[in-house]
C-alpha positions as CSV (number, residue, x, y, z in Angstrom):
1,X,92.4,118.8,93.6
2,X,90.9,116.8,90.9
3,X,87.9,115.1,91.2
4,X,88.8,111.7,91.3
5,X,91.5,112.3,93.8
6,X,88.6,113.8,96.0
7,X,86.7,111.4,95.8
8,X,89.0,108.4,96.4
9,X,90.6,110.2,99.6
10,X,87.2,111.5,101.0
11,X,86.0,107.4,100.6
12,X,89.4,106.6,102.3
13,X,88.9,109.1,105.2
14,X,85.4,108.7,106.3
15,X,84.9,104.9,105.2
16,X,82.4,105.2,102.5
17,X,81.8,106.5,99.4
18,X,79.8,110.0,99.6
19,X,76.7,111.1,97.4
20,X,76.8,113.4,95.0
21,X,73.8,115.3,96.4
22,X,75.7,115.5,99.5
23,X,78.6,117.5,98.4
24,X,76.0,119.7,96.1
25,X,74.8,121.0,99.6
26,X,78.1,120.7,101.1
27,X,79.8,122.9,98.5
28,X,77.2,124.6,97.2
29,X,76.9,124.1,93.5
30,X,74.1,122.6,91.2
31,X,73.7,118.4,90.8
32,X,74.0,119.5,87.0
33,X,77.5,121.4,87.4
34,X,78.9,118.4,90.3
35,X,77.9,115.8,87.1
36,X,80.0,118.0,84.9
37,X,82.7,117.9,87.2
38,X,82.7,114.4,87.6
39,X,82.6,114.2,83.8
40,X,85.1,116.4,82.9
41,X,87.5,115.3,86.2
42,X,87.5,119.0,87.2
43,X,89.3,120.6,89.9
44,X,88.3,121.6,93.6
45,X,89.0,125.0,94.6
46,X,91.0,125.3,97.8
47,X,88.0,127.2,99.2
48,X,85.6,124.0,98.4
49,X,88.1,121.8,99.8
50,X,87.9,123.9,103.1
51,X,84.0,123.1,103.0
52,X,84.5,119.6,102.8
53,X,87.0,119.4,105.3
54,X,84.9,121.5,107.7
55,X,81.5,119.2,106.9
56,X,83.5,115.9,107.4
57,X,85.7,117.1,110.5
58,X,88.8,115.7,108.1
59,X,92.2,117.1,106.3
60,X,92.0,115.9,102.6
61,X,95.6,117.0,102.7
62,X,96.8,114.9,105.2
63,X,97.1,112.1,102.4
64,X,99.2,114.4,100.0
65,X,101.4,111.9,97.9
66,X,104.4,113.2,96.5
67,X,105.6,112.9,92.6
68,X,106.6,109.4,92.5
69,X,103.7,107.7,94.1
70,X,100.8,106.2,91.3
71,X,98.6,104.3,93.4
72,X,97.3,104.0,96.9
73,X,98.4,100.6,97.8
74,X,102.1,99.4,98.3
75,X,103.5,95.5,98.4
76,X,106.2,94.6,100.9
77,X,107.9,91.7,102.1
78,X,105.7,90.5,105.7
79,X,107.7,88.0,108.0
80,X,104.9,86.2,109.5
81,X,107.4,84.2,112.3
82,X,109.2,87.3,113.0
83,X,108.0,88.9,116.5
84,X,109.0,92.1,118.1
85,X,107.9,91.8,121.9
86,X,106.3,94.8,123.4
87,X,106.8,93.2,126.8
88,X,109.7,90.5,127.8
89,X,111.4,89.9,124.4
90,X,110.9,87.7,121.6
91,X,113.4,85.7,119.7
92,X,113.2,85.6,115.4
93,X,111.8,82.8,114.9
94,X,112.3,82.7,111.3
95,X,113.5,84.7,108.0
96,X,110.6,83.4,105.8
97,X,108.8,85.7,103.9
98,X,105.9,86.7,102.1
99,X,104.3,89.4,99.9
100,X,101.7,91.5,100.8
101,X,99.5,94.7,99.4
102,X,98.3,97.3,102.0
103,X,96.6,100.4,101.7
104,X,99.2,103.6,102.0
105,X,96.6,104.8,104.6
106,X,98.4,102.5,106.8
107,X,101.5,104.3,107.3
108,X,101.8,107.1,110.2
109,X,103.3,109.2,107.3
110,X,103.8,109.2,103.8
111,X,104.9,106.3,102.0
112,X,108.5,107.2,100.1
113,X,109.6,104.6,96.8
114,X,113.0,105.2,97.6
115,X,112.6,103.4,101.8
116,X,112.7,100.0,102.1
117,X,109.5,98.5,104.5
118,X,108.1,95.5,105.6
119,X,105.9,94.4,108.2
120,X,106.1,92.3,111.4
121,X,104.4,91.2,114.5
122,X,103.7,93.0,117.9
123,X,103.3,90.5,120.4
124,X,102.8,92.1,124.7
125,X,100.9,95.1,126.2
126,X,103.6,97.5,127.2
127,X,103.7,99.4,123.7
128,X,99.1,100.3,124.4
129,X,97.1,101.8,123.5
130,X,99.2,102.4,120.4
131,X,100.1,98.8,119.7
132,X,98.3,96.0,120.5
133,X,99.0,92.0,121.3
134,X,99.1,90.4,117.6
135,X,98.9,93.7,115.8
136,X,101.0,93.9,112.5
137,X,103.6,96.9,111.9
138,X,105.1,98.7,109.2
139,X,109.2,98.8,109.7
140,X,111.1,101.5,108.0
141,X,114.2,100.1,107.7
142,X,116.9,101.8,109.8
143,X,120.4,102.9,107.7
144,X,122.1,104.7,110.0
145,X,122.2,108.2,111.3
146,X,120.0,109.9,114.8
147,X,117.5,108.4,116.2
148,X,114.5,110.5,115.9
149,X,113.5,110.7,120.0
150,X,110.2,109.3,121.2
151,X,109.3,107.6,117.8
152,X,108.2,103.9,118.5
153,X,111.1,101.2,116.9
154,X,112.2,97.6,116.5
155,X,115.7,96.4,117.4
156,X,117.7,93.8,119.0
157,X,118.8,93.8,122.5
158,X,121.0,91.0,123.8
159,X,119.3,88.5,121.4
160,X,116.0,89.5,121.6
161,X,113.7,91.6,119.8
162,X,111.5,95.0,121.1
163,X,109.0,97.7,120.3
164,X,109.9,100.5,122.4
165,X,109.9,104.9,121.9
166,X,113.3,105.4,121.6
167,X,115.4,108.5,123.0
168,X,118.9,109.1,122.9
169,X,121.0,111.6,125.0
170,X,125.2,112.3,125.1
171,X,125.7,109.2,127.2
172,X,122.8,106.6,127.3
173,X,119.7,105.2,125.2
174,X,116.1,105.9,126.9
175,X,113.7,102.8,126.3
176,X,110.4,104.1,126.8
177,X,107.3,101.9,126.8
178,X,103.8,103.3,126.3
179,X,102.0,101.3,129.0
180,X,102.6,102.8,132.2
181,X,103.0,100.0,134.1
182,X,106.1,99.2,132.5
183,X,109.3,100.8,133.8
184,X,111.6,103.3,131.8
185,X,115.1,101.6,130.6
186,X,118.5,103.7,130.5
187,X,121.4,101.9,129.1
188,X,124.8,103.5,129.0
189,X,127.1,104.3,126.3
190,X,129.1,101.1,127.0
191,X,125.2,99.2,126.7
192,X,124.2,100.9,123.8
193,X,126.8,98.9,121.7
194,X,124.2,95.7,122.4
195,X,121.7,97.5,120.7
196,X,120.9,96.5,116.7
197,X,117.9,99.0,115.3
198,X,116.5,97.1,112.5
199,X,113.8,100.1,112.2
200,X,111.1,102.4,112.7
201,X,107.5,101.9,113.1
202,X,105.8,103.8,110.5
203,X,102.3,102.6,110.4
204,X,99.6,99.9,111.9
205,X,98.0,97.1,110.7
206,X,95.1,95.4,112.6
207,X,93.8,93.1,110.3
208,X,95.9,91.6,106.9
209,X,92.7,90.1,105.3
């Protein structure tokens, strides 16, 4: 892993930017030899990666990119009167749109150039702890094909919009919310056909500033 790329998904991972000195003693080379690395934009071993990640308690891996990604933010089209209730329902208040930039450290997984995103608003309780009243979500688009069970998604149900897991056996549709007080949902085959999945929840947003 270059040095750059180190750098940049260390800062990302443990929310500031770490000293040079520091990962001298971490890895366990010379200031002089870290300053050439920097220089030159060397490469990490895997075995000084597994130092870092040891020191930090983190997986520099775990924000691979793949071939076609550049940079480490993404703009996508954010519907700021569109509400998916995590509770009773919410209607669409409107279609209009915006463009934002967020970090790719937002998304669950990894971001892919080809999947079309945007973001929306939670609004209720019954989707905590993992989504909050007000917080802002990352869609994947949904085109068809299984439902992946127990993943958190948006879609339409007799008008209305909801965040829900989702499951899905021969006969019915499981509608699973994550707060506990909230009861477990099974519609039937003959139900299911009320059901419009606009898409998946891929990532969180708490604060669009």
């Amino acid at each position: 892993m270059l040095y750059e790329v180190l750098i940049g998904r260390l800062q990302n991972l443990i929310n500031r930017k770490p000293a040079q000195a520091e990962l001298c003693r971490i890895v366990g080379i010379s200031p002089s030899a870290m300053a050439n690395r920097q220089n030159r934009n060397s490469d990490f071993s895997d075995s000084e990666i597994e130092k870092i990640n040891n020191a930090f308690n983190i997986n520099l891996y775990s924000q691979e990119v793949n071939a076609f990604e550049t940079v480490e933010k993404v703009t996508i089209d954010y519907y700021p009167d569109v509400f998916g209730s995590c509770g009773n329902g919410a209607f669409a208040l409107s279609e209009t749109k915006e463009r934002i930039t967020i970090p790719k450290k937002a998304f669950f997984a990894n971001f892919s150039p080809v999947k079309k995103y945007s973001v929306v608003t939670a609004h209720g309780n019954s989707m905590e702890p993992l989504i909050y009243d007000n917080d802002k979500v990352i869609v994947e688009h949904y085109e068809g094909g299984q439902i992946i069970d127990n993943k958190p998604y948006i879609f339409c149900y007799q008008d209305e919009i909801y965040i829900k897991r989702l499951a899905k056996n021969v006969n019915q549709l499981v509608i699973m919310p994550e707060n506990k007080i909230y009861d477990i949902i099974k519609l039937t085959k003959e139900e299911m056909n009320d059901i419009n999945i606009i898409g998946q929840i891929v990532g969180l947003i708490r604060d669009l500033r």
